[in-house]
N, C-alpha and C positions, 0 to 999 in steps of 0.2 A: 479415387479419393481427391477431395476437393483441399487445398489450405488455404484458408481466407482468414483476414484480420477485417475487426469491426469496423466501421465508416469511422475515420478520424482525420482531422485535418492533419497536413502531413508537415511535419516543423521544417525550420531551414537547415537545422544542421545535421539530423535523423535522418536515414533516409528510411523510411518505413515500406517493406515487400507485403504486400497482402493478401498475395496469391501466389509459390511458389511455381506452382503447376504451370503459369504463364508468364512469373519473370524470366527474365533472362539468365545465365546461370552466374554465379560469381565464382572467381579462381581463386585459388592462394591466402586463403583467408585462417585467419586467426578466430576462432572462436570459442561461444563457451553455451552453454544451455542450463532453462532451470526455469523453475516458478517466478522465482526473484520478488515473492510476495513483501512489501513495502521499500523494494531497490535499496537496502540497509549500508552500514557503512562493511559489513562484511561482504556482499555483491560488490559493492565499490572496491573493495581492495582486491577483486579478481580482473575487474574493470579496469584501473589503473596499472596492475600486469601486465595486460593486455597491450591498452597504448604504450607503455615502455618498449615493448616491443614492436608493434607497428612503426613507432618512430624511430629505430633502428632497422627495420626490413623492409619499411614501405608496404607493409602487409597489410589489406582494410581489417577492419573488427568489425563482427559478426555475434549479436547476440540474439539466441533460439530464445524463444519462450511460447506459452499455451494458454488457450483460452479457446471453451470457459475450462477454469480448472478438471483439476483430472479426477477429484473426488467426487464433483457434480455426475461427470458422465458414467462414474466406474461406481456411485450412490454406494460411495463408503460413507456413512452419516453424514450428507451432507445438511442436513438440518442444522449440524454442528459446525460446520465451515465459515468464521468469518474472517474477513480477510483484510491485510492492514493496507491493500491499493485498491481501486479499480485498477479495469483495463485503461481506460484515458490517461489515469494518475501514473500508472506503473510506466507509459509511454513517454508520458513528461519527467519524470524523472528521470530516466534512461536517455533521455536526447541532452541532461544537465550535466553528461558523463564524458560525453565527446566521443563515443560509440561511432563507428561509423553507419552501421546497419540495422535495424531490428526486424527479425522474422516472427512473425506471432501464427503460429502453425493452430489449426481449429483442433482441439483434441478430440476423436470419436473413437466407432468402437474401432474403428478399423487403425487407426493411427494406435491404440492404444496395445490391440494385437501383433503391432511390428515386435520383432525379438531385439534386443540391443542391436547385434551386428548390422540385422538391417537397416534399423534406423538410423547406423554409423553411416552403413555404404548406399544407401540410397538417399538418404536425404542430405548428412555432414558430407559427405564427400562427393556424390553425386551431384549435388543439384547448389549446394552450398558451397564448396571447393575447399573443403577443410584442409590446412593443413598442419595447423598447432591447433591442439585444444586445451584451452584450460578446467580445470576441474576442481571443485571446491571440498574441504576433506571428509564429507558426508554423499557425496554428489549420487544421485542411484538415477536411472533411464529404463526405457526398453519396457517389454511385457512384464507386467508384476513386480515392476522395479527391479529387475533383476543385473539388468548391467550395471557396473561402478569403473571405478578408475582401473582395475585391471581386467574391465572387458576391451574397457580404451585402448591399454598397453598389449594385449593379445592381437589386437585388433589393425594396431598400429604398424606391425613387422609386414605385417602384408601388403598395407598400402603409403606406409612412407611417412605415417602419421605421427607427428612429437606430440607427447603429453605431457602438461604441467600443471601439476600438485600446487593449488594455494592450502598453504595451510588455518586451520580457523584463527578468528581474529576473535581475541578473548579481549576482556574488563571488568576488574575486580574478580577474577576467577571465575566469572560465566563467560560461557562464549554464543557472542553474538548469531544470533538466529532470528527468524522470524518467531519462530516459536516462542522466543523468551519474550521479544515485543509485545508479542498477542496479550502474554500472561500479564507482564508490567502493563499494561494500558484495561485490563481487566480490572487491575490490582487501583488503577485510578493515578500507578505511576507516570506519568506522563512526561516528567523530566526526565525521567530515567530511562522513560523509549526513547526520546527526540536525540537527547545523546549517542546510541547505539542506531538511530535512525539516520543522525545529520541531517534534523529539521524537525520542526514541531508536527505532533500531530494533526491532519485537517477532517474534518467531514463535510460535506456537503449536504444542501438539502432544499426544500421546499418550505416557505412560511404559510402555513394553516392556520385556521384561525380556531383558537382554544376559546376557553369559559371568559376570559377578560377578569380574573380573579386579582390578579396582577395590580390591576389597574387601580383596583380598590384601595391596595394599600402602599400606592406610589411605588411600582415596581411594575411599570410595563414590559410585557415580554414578546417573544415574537416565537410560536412554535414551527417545530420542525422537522418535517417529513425526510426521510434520509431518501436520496436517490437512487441507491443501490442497496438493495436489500442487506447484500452480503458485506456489507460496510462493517467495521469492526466498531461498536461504541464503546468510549471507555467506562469502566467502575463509575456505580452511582457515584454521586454526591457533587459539589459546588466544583466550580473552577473559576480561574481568571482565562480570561478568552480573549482574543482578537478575531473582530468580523470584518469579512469583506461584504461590502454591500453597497451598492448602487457606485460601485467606479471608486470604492477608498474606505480604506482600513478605518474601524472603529474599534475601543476601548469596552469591553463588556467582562458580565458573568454569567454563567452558565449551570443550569441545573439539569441533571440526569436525574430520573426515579419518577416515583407513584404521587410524591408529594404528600407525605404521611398527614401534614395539618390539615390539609381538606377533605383526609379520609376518602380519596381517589384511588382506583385500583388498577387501572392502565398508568404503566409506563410512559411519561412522556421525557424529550427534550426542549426545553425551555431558555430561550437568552434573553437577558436585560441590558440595552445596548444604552453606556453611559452618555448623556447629554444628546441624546439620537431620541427621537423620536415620530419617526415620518412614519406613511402607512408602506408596508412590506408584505404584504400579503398576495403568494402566488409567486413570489421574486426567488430566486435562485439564490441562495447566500452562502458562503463559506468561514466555517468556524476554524481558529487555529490555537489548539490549548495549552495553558501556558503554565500554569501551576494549579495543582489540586489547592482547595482551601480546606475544605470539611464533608463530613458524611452526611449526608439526609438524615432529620432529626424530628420530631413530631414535637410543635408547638402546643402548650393548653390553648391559644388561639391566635387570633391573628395580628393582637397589636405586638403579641412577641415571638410573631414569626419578622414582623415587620422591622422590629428592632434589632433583630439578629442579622436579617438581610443590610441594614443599614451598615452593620462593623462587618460587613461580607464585600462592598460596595468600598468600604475605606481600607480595608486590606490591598484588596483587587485590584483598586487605582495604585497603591502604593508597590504592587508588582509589576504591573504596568508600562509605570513608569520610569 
């Protein structure tokens, strides 16, 4: 069995393993395993355990993670899987943490058939040199998900292993998950995931070149191809957005949906970058969103879809800014 991570540039302070099989082994490590899909501030506060403690043991930190997820290879609906990182994102995020290490082990069938234990004593302890784990209070591993924190603690009397319980980190009586992100950014909340995120949401993507409808009634846009299928987009309707594009943030708004006034029936994503208007097509740009304004609304035509995008435009600026 092979564990490799995707081609990624390797940051300065990260040290990224991308092949267990032929790194070297590491001893006495501190660590913790998981999806850690969008690195939330509830990973973060396993993450910050962690260093409190390295910096009292001089112990590294070691964080396990998978790719490509484990619902693709095990095709538990995975038509239904989107996800609030890539693998790039979820690496750059992780290196913002002051993590010593990240292991991105490939999930197949074979890695997916280890039973918890083994997966303890052959890869945390074997080959990773575990010797604290942390564990988050849902945390499930191993074949069929079936190890949790007291396969750890069973596990632990034989090889010397300490385990520590973070407990969830809750706000307003939900407790932060990936799960609930997914839901709020479906939901078009977007403030409300950045909060539970600790940073706005981003997407990524390619500018294509649409019908130029836009143009007509002084609202050029620039569309866009997501670069990862499995990208998560949020709830139709308007937003105020910040782009990155060509080396420096820009002031935009942003539309999800079919675009009911032109009686369209593909989905598109659509940005109208304030006071920008160069050609972007083909260019990599990155969206970061900042407040929902309104829902997709079907205009009787276009001089009052046009009118309504203009008090879309003087909102947008005034959140903005």
């Amino acid at each position: 069995m092979v564990y490799v991570l995707l081609h990624v540039k390797k940051t300065s302070l990260l040290k990224v393993i991308r092949n267990i099989s032929e790194s070297e082994p590491l001893h006495n490590t501190i660590i913790t395993t998981g999806t850690f899909d969008g690195v939330h501030e509830g990973h973060r506060q396993i993450f910050r355990h962690m260093r409190e403690l390295s910096e009292k043991s001089g112990q590294p930190t070691v964080v396990v993670t998978f790719h490509p997820h484990p619902r693709i290879v095990l095709k538990k609906e995975p038509e239904k899987l989107h996800l609030v990182s890539t693998i790039d994102e979820k690496i750059s995020l992780i290196n913002q943490t002051g993590i010593d290490f990240l292991v991105v082990l490939e999930f197949d069938m074979e890695l997916a058939a280890l039973s918890p234990e083994e997966f303890i004593c052959k890869i945390l302890i074997r080959k990773l040199g575990a010797k604290t784990v942390f564990v988050g209070y849902d945390h499930q591993f191993g074949k069929n998900q079936s190890g949790n924190k007291n396969t750890l603690k069973e596990v632990s009397c034989k090889h010397k292993l300490e385990v520590k319980e973070v407990s969830a980190l809750s706000r307003q009586g939900q407790t932060v998950s990936s799960s609930l992100i997914r839901q709020q950014l479906e939901k078009g909340m977007v403030e409300a995931a950045a909060k539970n995120l600790g940073y706005n949401y981003r997407i990524s993507g390619k500018v294509v070149k649409g019908n130029m409808l836009g143009r007509k009634i002084g609202f050029p846009t620039a569309n866009i191809e997501l670069q990862d299928k499995l990208k998560l987009m949020p709830g139709r309707g308007v937003y105020a957005v910040r782009v990155f594009a060509e080396n420096q943030w820009h002031k935009g708004m942003l539309n999800i949906g079919k675009r009911p006034t032109l009686n369209t029936s593909k989905a598109t994503v659509e940005v109208h970058l304030f006071d920008y208007n160069a050609n972007l097509y083909d260019e990599i740009i990155t969206i970061e969103f900042i407040r929902f304004i309104r829902e997709e609304k079907k205009f009787p035509n276009l001089d009052e879809l046009g009118s309504q995008l203009h008090k879309d435009r003087k909102y947008a600026l005034q959140v903005l800014s």
